[in-house]
C-alpha positions in Angstrom: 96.2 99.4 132.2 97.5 97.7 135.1 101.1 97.6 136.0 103.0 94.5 134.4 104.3 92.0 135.8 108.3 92.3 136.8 110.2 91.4 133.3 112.4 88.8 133.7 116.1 88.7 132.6 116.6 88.0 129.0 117.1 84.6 127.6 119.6 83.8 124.6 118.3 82.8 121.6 119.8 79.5 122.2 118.4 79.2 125.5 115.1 80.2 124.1 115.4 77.4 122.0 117.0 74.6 124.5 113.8 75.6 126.5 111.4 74.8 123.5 113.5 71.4 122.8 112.8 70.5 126.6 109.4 71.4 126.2 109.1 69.2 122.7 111.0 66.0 124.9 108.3 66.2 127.4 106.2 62.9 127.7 102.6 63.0 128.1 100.0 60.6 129.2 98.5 59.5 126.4 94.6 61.1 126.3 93.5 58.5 123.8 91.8 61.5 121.9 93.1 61.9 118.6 95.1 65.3 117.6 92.5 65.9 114.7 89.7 65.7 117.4 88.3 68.9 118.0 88.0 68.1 121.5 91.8 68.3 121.7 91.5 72.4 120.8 88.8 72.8 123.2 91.3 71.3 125.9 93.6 73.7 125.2 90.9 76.7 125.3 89.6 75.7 128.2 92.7 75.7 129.8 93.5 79.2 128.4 90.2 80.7 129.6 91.2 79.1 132.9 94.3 81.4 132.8 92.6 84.4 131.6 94.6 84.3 128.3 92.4 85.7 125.3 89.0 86.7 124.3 86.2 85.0 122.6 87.1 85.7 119.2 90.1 84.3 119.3 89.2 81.1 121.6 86.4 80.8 118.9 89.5 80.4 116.2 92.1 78.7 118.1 89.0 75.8 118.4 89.4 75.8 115.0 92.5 75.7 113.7 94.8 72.4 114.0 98.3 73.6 115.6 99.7 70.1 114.9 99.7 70.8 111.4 101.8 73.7 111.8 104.7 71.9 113.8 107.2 68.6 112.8 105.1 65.6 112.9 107.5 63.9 115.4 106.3 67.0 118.0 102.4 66.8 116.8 101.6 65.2 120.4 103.0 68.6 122.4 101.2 70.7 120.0 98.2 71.5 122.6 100.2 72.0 125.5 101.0 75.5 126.7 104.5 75.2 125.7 107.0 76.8 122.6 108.4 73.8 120.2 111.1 74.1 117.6 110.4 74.1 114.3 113.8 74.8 112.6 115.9 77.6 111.7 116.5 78.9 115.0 113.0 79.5 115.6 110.0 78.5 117.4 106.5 78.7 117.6 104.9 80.6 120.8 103.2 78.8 123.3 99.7 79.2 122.7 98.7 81.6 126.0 101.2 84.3 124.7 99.7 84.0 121.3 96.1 84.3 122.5 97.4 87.0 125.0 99.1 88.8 122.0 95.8 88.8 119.9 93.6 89.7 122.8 95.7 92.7 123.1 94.9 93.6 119.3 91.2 93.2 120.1 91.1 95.7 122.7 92.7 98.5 119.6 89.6 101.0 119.1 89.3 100.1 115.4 88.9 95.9 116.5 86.8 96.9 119.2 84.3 98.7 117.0 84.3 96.7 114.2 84.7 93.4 115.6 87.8 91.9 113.8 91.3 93.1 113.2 90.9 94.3 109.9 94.0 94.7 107.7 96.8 93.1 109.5 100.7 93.3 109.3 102.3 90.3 110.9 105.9 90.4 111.4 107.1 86.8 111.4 105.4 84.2 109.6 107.2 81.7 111.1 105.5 78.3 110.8 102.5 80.0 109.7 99.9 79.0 112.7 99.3 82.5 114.2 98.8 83.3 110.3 95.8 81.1 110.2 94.6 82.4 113.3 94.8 86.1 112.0 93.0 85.3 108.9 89.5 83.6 110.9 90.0 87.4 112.7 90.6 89.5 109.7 89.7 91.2 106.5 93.3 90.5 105.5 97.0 89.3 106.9 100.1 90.5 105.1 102.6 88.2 106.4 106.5 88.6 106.3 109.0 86.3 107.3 113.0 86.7 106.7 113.8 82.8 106.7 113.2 81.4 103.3 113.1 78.1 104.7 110.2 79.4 107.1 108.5 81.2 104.4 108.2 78.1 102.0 107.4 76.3 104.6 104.3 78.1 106.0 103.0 78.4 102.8 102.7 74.9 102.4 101.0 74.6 105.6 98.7 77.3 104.9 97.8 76.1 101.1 97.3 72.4 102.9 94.6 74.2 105.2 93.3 76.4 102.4 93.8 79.2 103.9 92.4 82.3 103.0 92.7 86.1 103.0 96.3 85.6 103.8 99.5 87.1 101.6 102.9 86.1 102.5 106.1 87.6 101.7 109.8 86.9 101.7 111.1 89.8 103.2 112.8 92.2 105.4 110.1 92.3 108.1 111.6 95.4 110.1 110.6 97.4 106.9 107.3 96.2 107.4 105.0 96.3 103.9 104.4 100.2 102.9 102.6 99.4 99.6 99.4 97.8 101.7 99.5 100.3 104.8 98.2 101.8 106.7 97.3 98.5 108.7 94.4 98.2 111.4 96.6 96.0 113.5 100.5 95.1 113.8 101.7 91.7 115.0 105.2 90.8 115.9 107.1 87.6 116.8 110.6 88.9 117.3 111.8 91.5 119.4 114.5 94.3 119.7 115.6 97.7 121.5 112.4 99.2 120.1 109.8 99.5 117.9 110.9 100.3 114.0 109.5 103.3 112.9 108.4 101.9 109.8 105.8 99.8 112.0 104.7 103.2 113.3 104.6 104.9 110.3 102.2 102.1 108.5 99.9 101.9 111.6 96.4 103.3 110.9 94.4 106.2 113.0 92.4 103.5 114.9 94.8 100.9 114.6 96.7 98.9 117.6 100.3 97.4 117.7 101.8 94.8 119.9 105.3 93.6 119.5 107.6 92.4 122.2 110.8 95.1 122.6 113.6 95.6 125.3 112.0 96.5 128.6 113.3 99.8 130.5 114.7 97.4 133.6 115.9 94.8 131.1 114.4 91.7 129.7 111.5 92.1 127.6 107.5 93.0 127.5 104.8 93.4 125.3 104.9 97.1 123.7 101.1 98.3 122.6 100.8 101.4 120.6 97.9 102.8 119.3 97.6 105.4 116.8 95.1 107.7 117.4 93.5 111.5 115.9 96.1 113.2 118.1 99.0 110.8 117.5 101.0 107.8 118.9 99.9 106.1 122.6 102.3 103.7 124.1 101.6 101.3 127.4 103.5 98.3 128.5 102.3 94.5 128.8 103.8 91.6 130.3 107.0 90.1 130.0 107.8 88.1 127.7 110.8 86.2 125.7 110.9 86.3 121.8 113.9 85.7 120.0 115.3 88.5 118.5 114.2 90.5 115.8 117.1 90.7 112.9 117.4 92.4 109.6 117.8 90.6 106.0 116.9 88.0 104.6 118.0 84.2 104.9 
């Protein structure tokens, strides 16, 4: 794996989210395509296989699923730009290269690679529920666990309204991750702290690939991959990043 880029300093959780409210008060030029137009997602993927960011599976289900239903309808025009947007609690949804960078990592994991899809999945922050819908056009199955009640209710209306399937979402403590459906094939996270918990460890399967943002060894924060092999736990380093934090409890 190449060496990552430099990581940059850390931003605040609030600065993390005065950057996605800047992002969300952007104006754009209107396109005169409408956002249910599938011609708006193919924007947006063309744009990210410009950058480099993701694979074919998951260009093939970003096409697919509408990210404006997933955000505040007064933000639905900035919902296929490349940029983070609010969507209450203190939280935001990722901009869509670090999401398709984040599940491009997954597909390289031996057990994706060889199989084709991400098999049984752990995702750690449902949030608005978008990435969830991504996960489950590349999975057997998503377990899904967010903290945030308000998140967790919310997500699950989004998902039901897109009939969503294969997907199972809990209101929980996601650093415990989900024992009674382990071991997991891959292991999503969109929070970060010091390190890894070793309960996401601990659930990974032999085969199976995890990529979570975590503290960086210079400071700031990158993508941590660890895959779980015959003879044990292999960890490399990503790119930076900047997640809000991952917490304990529930809210």
């Amino acid at each position: 794996m190449s060496a990552p880029p430099r990581p940059k300093e850390p931003l605040r959780p609030q600065a993390l989210l005065a950057q996605a409210a800047r992002d969300a008060a952007r104006r754009h030029t209107p396109t005169g395509l409408g956002l249910d137009s599938a011609a708006m997602r193919q924007r947006m993927v063309a744009r990210l296989r410009a950058e480099g960011a993701g694979c074919e599976p998951v260009w093939q289900a970003m096409a697919e699923v509408p990210r404006h239903r997933f955000v505040d309808s007064a933000l639905a025009a900035q919902a296929y730009e490349d940029t983070s947007l609010p969507i209450g609690f203190g939280q935001t949804i990722s901009k869509p290269s670090v999401v398709a960078r984040m599940l491009e990592w997954l597909f390289l994991g031996t057990t994706a690679r060889a199989s084709g899809h991400l098999g049984r999945v752990l995702e750690i922050g449902t949030g608005c529920g978008y990435q969830t819908a991504l996960l489950a056009a590349l999975a057997r199955q998503v377990v899904s666990i967010e903290r945030v009640q308000g998140l967790h209710d919310a997500a699950r209306r989004h998902l039901t309204a897109q009939a969503v399937l294969h997907s199972r979402l809990l209101y929980a403590d996601g650093m415990a991750g989900h024992a009674p459906s382990a071991p997991y094939d891959s292991i999503i996270a969109a929070a970060g702290g010091d390190d890894v918990p070793e309960a996401w460890l601990t659930q990974l399967a032999v085969g199976g690939r995890l990529v979570a943002p975590a503290r960086a060894p210079g400071g700031g924060q990158v993508l941590v991959v660890v895959d779980r092999t015959a003879e044990g736990l292999r960890r490399s380093l990503g790119e930076a990043v900047q997640f809000v934090p991952l917490k304990s409890g529930r809210i």
